[in-house]
BATINU-576678 format. One record per residue (C-alpha): x, y, z; residue in three letters. Coordinates in steps of 0.5 Angstrom, whole numbers, padded with zeros to 4 digits, always signed. Layout:
BEGIN
XYZala...
//
This chain:
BEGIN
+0090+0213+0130unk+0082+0211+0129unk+0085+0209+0122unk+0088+0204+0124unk+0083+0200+0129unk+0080+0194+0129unk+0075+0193+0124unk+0067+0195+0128unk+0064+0188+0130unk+0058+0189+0125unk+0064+0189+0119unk+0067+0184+0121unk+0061+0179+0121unk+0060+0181+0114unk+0067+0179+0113unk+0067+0171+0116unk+0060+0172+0112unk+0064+0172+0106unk+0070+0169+0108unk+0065+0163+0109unk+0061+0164+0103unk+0068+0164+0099unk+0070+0157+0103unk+0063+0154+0101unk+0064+0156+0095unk+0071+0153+0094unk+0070+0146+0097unk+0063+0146+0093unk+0067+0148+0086unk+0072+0143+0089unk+0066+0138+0090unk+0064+0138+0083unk+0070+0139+0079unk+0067+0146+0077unk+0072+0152+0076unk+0070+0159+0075unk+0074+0164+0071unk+0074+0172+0069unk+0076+0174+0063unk+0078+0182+0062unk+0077+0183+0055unk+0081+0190+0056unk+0088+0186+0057unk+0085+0180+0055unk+0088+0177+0062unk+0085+0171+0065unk+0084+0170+0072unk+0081+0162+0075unk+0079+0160+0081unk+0083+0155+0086unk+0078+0149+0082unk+0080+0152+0075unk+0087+0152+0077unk+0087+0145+0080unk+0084+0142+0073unk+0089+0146+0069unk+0094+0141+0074unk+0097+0147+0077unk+0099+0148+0084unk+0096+0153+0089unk+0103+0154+0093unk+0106+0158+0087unk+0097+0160+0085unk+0096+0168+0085unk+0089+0167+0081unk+0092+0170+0075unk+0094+0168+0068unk+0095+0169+0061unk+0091+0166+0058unk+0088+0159+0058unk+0089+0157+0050unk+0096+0154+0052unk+0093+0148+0055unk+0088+0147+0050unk+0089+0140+0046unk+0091+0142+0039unk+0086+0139+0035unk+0080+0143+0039unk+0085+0150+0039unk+0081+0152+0033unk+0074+0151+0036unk+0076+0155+0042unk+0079+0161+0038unk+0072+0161+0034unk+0069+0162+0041unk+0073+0167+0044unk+0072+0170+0038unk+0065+0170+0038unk+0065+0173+0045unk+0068+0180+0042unk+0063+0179+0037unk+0058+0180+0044unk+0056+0174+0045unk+0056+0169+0050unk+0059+0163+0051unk+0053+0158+0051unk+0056+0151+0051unk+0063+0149+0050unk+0066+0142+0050unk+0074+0142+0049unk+0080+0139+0051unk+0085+0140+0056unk+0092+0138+0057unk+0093+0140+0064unk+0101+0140+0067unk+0100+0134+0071unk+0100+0130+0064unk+0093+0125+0061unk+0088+0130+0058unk+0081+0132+0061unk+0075+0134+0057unk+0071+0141+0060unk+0064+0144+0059unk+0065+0152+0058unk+0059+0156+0058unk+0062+0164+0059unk+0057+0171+0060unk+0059+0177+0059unk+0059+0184+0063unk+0058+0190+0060unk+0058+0197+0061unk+0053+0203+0062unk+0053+0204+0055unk+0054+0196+0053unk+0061+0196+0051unk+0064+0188+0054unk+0068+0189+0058unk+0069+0183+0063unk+0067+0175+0061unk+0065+0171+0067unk+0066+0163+0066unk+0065+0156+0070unk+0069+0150+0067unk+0066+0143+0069unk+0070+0138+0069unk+0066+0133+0064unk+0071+0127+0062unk+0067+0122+0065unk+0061+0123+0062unk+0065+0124+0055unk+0068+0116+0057unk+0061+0113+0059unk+0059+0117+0052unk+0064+0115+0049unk+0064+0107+0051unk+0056+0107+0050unk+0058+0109+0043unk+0063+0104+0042unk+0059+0099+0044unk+0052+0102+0040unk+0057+0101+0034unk+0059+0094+0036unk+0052+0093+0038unk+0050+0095+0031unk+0055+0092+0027unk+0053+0085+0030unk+0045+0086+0030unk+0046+0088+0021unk+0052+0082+0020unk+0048+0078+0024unk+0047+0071+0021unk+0040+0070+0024unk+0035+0075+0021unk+0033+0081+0025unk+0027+0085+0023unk+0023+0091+0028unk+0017+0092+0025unk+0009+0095+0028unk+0004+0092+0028unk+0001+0093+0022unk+0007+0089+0019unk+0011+0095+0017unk+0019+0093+0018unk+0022+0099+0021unk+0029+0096+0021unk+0032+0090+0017unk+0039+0087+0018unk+0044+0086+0013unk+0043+0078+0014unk+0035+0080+0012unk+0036+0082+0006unk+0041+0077+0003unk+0036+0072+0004unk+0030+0076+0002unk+0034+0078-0004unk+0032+0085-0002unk+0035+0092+0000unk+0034+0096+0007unk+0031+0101+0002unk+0026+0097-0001unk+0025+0094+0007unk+0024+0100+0010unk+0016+0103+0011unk+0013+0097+0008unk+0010+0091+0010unk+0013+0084+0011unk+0007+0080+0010unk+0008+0080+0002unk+0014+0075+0003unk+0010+0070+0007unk+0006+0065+0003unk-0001+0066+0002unk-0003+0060+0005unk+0001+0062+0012unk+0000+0069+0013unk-0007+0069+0017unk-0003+0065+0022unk+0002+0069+0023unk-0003+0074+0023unk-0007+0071+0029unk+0000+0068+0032unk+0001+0076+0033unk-0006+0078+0036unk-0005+0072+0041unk+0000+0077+0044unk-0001+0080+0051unk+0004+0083+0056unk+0003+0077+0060unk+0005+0073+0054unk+0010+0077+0049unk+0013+0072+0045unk+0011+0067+0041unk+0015+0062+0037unk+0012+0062+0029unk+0015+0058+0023unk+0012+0059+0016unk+0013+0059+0009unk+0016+0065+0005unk+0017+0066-0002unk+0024+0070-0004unk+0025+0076-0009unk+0026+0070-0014unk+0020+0066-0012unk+0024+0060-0009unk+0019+0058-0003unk+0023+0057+0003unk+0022+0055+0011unk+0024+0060+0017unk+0023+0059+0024unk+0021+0067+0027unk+0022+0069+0034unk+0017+0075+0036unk+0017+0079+0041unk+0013+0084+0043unk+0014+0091+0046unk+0007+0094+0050unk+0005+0100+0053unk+0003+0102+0060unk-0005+0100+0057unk-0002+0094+0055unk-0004+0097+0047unk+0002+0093+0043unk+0007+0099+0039unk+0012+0094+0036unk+0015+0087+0035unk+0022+0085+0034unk+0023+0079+0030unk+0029+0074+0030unk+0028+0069+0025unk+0033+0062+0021unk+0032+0058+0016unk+0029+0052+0017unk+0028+0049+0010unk+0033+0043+0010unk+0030+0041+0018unk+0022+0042+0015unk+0024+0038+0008unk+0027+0032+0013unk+0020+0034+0017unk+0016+0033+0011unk+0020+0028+0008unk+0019+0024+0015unk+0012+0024+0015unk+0012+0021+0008unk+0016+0016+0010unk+0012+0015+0016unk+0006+0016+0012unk+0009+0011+0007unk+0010+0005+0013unk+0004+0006+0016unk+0000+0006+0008unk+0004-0001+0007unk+0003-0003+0015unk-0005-0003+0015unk-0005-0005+0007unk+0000-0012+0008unk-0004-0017+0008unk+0001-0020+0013unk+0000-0018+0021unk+0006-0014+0024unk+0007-0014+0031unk+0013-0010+0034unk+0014-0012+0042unk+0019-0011+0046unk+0023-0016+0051unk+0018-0016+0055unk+0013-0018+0051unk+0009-0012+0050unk+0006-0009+0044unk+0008-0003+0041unk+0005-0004+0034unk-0001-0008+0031unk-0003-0007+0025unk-0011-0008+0021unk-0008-0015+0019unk-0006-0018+0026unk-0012-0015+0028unk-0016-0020+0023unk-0012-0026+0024unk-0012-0025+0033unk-0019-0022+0033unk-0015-0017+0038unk-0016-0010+0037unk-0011-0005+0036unk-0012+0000+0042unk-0014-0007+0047unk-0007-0009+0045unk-0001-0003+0045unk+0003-0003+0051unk+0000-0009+0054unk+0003-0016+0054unk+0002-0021+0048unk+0006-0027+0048unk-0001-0030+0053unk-0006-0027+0049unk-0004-0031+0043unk+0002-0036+0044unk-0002-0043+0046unk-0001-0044+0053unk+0003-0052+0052unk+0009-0047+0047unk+0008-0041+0052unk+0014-0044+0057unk+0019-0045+0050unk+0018-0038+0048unk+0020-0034+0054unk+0027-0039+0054unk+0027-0039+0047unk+0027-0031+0049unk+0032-0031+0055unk+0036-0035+0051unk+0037-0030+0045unk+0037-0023+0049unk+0043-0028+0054unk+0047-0031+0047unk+0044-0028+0041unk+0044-0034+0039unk+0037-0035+0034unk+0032-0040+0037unk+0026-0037+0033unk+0029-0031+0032unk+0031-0030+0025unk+0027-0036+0023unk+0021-0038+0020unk+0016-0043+0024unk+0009-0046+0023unk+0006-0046+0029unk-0002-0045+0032unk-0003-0039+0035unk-0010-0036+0039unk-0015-0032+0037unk-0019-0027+0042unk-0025-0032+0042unk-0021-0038+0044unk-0021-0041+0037unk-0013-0044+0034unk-0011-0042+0027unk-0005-0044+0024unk+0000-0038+0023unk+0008-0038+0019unk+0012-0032+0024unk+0018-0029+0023unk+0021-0026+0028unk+0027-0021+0027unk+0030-0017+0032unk+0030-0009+0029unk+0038-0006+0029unk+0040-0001+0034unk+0035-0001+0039unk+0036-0001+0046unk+0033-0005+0050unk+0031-0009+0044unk+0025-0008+0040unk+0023-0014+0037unk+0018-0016+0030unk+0014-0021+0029unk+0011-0022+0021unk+0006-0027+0022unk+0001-0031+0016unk-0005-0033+0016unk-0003-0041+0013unk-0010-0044+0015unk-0013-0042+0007unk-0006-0045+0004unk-0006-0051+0009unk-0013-0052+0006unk-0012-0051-0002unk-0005-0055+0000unk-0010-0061+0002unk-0014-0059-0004unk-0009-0061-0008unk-0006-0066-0006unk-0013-0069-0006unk-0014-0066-0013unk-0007-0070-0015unk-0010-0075-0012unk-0016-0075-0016unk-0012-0073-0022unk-0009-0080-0021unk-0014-0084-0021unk-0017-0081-0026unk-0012-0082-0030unk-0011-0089-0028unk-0019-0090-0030unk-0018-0087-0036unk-0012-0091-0038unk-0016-0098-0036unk-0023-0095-0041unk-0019-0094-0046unk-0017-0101-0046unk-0023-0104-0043unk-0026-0100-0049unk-0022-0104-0054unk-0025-0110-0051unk-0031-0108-0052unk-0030-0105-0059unk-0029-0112-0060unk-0034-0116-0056unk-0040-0111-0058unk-0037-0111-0065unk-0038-0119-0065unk-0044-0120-0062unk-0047-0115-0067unk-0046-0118-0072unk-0048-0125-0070unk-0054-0122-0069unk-0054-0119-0076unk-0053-0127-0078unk-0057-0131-0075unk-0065-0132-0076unk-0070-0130-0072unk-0072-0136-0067unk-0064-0139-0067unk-0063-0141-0060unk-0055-0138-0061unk-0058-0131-0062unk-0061-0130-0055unk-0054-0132-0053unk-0051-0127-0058unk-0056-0122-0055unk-0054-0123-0048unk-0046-0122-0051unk-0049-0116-0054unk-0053-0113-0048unk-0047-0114-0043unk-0042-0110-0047unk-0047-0104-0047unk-0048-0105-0040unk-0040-0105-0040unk-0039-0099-0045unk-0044-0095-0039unk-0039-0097-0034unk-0032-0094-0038unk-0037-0087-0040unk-0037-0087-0032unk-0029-0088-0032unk-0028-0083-0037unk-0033-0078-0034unk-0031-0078-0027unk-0023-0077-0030unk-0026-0072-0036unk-0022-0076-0041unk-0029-0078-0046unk-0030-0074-0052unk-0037-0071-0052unk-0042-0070-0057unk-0046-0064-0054unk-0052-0060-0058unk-0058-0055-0056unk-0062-0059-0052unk-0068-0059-0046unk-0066-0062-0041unk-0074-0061-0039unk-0075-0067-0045unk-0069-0071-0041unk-0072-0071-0035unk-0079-0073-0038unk-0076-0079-0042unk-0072-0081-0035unk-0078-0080-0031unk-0080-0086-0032unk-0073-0091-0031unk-0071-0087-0025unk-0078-0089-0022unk-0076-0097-0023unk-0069-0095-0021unk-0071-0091-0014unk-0077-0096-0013unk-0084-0095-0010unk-0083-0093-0003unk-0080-0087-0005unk-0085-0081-0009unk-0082-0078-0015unk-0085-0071-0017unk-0082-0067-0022unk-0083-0059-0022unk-0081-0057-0029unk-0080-0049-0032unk-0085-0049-0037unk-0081-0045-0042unk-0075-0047-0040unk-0068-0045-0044unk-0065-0049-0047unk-0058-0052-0045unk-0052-0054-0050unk-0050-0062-0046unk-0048-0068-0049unk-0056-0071-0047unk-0053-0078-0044unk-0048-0075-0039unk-0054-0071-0037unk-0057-0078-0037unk-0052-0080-0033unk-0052-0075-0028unk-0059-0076-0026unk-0059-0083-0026unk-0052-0082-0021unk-0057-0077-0016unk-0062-0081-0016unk-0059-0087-0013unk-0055-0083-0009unk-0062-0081-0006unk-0065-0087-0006unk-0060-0090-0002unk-0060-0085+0003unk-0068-0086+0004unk-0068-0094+0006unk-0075-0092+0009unk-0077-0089+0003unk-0078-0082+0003unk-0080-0076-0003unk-0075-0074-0009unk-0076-0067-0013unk-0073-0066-0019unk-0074-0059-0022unk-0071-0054-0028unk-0071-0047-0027unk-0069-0041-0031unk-0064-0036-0027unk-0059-0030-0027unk-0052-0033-0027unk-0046-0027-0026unk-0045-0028-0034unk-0052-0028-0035unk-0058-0034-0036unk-0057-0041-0033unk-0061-0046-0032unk-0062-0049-0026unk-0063-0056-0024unk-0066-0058-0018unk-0065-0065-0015unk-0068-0066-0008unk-0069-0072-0003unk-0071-0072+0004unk-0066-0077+0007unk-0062-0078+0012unk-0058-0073+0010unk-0051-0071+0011unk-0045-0068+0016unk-0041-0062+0014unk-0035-0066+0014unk-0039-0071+0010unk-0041-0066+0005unk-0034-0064+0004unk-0032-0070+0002unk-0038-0072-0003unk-0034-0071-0010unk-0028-0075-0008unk-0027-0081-0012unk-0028-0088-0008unk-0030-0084-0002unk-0037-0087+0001unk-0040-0088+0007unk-0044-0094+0005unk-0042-0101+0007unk-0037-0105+0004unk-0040-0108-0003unk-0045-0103-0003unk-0042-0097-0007unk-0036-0096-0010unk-0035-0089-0009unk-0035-0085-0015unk-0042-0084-0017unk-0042-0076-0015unk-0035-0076-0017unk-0037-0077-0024unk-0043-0073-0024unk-0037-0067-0022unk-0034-0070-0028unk-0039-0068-0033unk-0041-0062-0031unk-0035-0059-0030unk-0033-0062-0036unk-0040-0059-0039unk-0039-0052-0036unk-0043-0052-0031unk-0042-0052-0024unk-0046-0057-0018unk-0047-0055-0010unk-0049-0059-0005unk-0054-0056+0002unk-0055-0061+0007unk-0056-0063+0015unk-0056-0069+0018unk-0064-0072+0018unk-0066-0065+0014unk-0065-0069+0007unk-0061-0066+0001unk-0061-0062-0004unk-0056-0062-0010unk-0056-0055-0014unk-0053-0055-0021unk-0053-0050-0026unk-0052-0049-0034unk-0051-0043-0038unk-0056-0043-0043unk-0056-0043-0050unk-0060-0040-0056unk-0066-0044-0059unk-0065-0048-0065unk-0070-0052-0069unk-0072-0058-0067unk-0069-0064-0072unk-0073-0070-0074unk-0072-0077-0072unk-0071-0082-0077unk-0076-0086-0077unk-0073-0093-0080unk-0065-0094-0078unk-0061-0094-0084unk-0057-0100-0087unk-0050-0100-0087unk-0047-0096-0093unk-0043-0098-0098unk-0037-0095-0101unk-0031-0097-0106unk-0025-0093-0103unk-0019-0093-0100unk-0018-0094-0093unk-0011-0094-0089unk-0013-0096-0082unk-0009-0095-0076unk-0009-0100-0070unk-0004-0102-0065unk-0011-0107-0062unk-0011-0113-0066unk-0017-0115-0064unk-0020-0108-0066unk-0016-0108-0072unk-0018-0114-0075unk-0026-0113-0073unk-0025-0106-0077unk-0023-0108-0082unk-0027-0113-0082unk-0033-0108-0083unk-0029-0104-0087unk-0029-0110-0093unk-0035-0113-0092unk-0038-0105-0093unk-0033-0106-0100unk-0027-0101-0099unk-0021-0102-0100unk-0017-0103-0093unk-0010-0103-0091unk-0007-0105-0085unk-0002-0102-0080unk-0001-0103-0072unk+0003-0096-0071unk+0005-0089-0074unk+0011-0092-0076unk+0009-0099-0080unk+0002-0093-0083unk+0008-0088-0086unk+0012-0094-0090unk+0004-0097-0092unk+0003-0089-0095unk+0009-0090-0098unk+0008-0096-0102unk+0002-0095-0103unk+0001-0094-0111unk-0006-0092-0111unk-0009-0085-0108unk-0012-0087-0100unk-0018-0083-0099unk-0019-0084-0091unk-0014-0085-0085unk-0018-0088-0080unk-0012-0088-0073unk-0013-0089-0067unk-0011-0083-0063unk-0006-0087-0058unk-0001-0090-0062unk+0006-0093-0060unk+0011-0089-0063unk+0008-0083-0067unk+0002-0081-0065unk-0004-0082-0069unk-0004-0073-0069unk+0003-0074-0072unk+0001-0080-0077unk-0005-0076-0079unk-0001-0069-0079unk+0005-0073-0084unk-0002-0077-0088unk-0005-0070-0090unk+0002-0067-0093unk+0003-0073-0098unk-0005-0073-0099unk-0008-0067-0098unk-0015-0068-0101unk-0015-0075-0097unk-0020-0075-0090unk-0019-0076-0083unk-0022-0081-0078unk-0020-0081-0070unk-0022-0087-0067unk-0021-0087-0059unk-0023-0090-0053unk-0022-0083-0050unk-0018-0077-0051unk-0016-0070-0048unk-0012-0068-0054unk-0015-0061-0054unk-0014-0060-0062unk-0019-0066-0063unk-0024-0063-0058unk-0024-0057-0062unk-0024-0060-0069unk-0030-0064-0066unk-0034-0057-0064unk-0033-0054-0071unk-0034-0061-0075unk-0028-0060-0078unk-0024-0067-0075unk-0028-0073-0076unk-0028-0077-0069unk-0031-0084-0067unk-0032-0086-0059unk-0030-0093-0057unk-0033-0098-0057unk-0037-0097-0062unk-0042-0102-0066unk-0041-0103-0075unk-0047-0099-0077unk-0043-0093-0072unk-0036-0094-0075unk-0040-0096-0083unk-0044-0089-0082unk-0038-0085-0079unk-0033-0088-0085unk-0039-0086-0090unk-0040-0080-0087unk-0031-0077-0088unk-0031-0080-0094unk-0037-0075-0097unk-0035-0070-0094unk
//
């Protein structure tokens, strides 16, 4: 009977106890998909709990706590690892960590942790294994994505386009991507452990260097672009991405690099700035201002030149409003239409075209310009520039020249009339000449022959100054002292330039001589001198002075003549040398005193400058290379008479009157003469001719053939025969320099009968 009652109460709360323990356990196994299992290695029987039961998808309707085995619901392809473990057990060794698969009854598959331990008996034999299973299958899935994604992530970062490399501080690379070494031409092996900087340009790598210590947790990335070199040795451009990674101190552990190549972008960089390079080398050395304006006027680009022409710096100008700083306010309203209208129409105003116009300087001042203006293509809105041409130096030579045609003109026109007034006066002097050869001493008709005579020189003084003034005359020049010329004019010019006016001289004492025809210099100093006289009607001081000076080609000759007279205007002076032009009244001056001064300098080498003032006087400067010293000729003490001669002389003259007074002289001295009026007429002469002729004495302008073409077709057919030009002026250059070299024979019209006997003598000995 006390066998079967009830259980004691202390029993009893030990049994909920363990009954509650054993709930506990449950739900918390279930909680944590964690099944317990024991194997009896006796009977190899397997005995699970409800939780291990559950994962193995069997019911617990039909669930007793034991089973076989669980090698039945082992995955195939782990079967093998689980065998190893069981087998491992009978060894006598616990089950540390095992992770297999399982297929429950349920279906799908499911990943468990089994750890197992092994009980032993008193004398150490195994005889029972206790186990948990915990279900792992999620995290086997998380590991199983993150290794996928890690995969994919790595498969992206090494085929990755851009190169990546993960590198410390010191610039060793402690991972490259595939991209990196193709670029580099390097393997990851060689990558690896080494430092980058041997691939970076020498001249980069101290930037890239600072760029990495400018790093601070703050501000970890930086954006860097240098030059590399390859394993080739091909230099090319990459822009880098570093970022950095920085411990809890904020020490920097390491950089992560992104890069690409940037070689075409900084070729179009470099090739850009060259070209902006170029432009604005091109812009700031074009002679030509270059303004670019928008539609409103404002400027965008000034140029040095712009700036030279307005007078505008640049800096004043850029972004402000130009078109009321330089456009004269009368063509101001013209402009802003002629502008409306094209941006309106397109239609060209001054667009496009090119325009003469006076412009304004920063100082209120005008100078003429030449602008262009044209649209500059795809601009929106629309930019606009302006070329624009400083004209007022061309405008001024363009008057020069046309002044210089002018005077061209008239020079021509004077030497026309010389020549022909020199015949006359060949003629004239010639005759008179030799009437005072004729008549004896005392006979009334040679006071009227002398008085002839006297009028053809002062004629003959007239035609040099129309030949100077036009550099139409042949000079005769040779080393002279010009302080001698002014010595032996000193005394004429006091006559000429009369009493109420001082003359002094202020003369070099050793000064060098100067190679010059001595009776144009005559010519100059008597011009000068009564140009000072008239601008001293009350009388006044005339300095005349020579010095010795230093020239840009070496030494000159300075020659002073200064007056104290009324002086002259800038305008005035301007217009000195121009033929015809005077200031005196009308009667009083015929306005090519100076113009033939210029004349004979210029054609003398020399040049000639004028300083005045109006009531200052002024003072005329000339200058002429000096020549080497030579020995000082004697003069002829008696004048020679006409020498004589028995040759042949062919005379070319188209002047009747001239030709006939030369040969006159000519027969009277015992040659030979034959006659001819032109070139035409002289070849036929030639050619008929049955004795050899020994001179060919032409006049240097013929009708037909010229007297060079005559003397030229003359030499072939008497080659051993002389040469004699006669002319009343010529700028034939062969002649001049014949002439300089003594080699062709020359005689100035009008000449007298001892100058043309003389001359004939002389081509003939030589």
């Amino acid at each position: 009977m006390s066998e079967q009652r009830s259980l004691s109460p202390p029993v009893a709360s030990v049994a909920r106890a363990l009954e509650e323990s054993e709930a506990f356990l449950r739900l918390t196994q279930h909680a944590g998909r964690v099944g317990s299992w024991e194997w009896d290695l006796a009977t190899n029987r397997f005995k699970w709990s409800e939780e291990m039961a559950r994962l193995h998808g069997l019911g617990l309707q039909a669930f007793d706590g034991r089973f076989e085995s669980i090698q039945s619901y082992c995955h195939p392809d782990d079967l093998p690892k689980l065998l190893s473990a069981m087998e491992v057990v009978r060894q006598g060794d616990d089950i540390r960590t095992l992770e297999y698969r399982i297929r429950p009854r349920t279906g799908g598959e499911l990943w468990l942790l089994l750890q197992g331990h092994i009980l032993r008996s008193d004398d150490g034999v195994p005889q029972r294994v206790l186990g948990i299973a915990l279900d792992i299958t999620e995290r086997k899935r998380t590991e199983q994505a993150l290794a996928e994604s890690e995969a994919r992530l790595a498969m992206i970062v090494r085929e990755q386009t851009e190169f990546i490399v993960q590198w410390l501080p010191d610039g060793t690379r402690t991972f490259v991507n595939q991209s990196y070494c193709r670029y580099f031409g390097v393997t990851e092996a060689e990558c690896l452990g080494t430092s980058f900087y041997p691939l970076v340009a020498p001249e980069h790598r101290e930037a890239v260097r600072r760029k990495i210590a400018e790093l601070t947790p703050e501000q970890p990335e930086a954006i860097n672009e240098h030059e590399s070199i390859t394993c080739d040795g091909e230099r090319r451009w990459q822009q880098w991405i570093d970022r950095g990674r920085f411990d809890a101190d904020g020490r920097l552990i390491d950089l992560i690099s992104t890069g690409r190549d940037i070689t075409d972008r900084k070729r179009v960089e470099i090739e850009l700035r060259e070209m902006v390079s170029l432009h604005r080398a091109i812009l700031e050395s074009s002679l030509d201002g270059l303004i670019v304006m928008d539609a409103a006027g404002r400027v965008v680009e000034f140029n040095a030149a712009a700036e030279a022409i307005f007078g505008h710096r640049r800096e004043d100008v850029i972004g402000r409003g130009m078109a009321e700083r330089i456009i004269p306010p009368e063509y101001r309203a013209g402009h802003a239409a002629g502008m409306q209208r094209y941006l309106a129409t397109r239609t060209p105003h001054m667009i496009g075209r090119r325009v003469e116009m006076p412009a304004l300087r920063a100082d209120g001042s005008e100078v003429r310009v030449e602008l262009a203006i044209c649209e500059i293509p795809g601009r929106n809105p629309p930019l606009f520039s302006g070329v624009v041409r400083d004209i007022s130096a061309r405008l001024k030579l363009e008057e020069q020249l046309r002044q210089s045609q002018k005077m061209e003109a008239v020079g021509q026109l004077a030497g026309g009339i010389a020549h022909d007034f020199n015949n006359l006066l060949t003629v004239i002097s010639g005759y008179s000449d030799l009437l005072l050869q004729m008549l004896p001493a005392g006979d009334p008709r040679a006071e009227m022959a002398q008085q002839i005579h006297r009028a053809g020189e002062r004629s003959a003084g007239l035609t040099r100054q129309l030949l100077a003034f036009s550099r139409q005359q042949v000079l005769a020049p040779r080393v002279i002292d010009l302080n001698e010329v002014v010595r032996e004019m000193e005394k004429m010019l006091k006559r000429l330039i009369g009493e109420d006016i001082a003359l002094t001289t202020q003369l070099h004492p050793a000064l060098e001589p100067i190679h010059a025809d001595p009776g144009q210099i005559e010519q100059v100093l008597l011009n000068l001198a009564v140009n000072a006289r008239d601008a001293m009607p009350r009388g006044g001081r005339l300095v005349i002075g020579t010095d010795n000076v230093a020239g840009p080609t070496g030494p000159q000759v300075r020659l002073t003549i200064a007056d104290t007279g009324e002086g002259m205007t800038p305008e005035v002076q301007a217009r000195i040398f121009e033929p015809f032009f005077t200031t005196k009244e009308a009667g009083h001056g015929t306005g090519l005193g100076l113009a033939v001064v210029h004349g004979i300098i210029k054609q003398s080498d020399g040049t000639i400058a004028v300083r005045s003032a109006p009531g200052a006087g002024a003072t005329f400067t000339i200058e002429f290379p000096a020549a080497p010293r030579q020995p000082r000729a004697e003069k002829a003490a008696v004048r020679p008479a006409l020498p004589r001669g028995d040759e042949t002389i062919l005379l070319v003259e188209d002047d009747e009157s001239v030709r006939a007074f030369s040969s006159h002289v000519l027969k009277q001295c015992g040659y030979a003469v034959l006659e001819a009026v032109d070139g035409t007429e002289a070849l036929r002469a030639v050619a008929a001719a049955n004795r050899p002729i020994d001179l060919l004495v032409t006049d240097v302008v013929l009708p037909g053939l010229g007297g060079r073409l005559v003397a030229e077709r003359f030499a072939q057919l008497h080659p051993g025969a002389r040469i004699l030009y006669l002319s009343g002026y010529t700028d034939d250059a062969v002649i001049r320099h014949g002439i300089e070299h003594e080699r062709v024979h020359f005689l100035q019209k009008p000449f007298t009968p001892s100058a043309l006997a003389a001359k004939v003598r002389d081509a003939l000995n030589r």
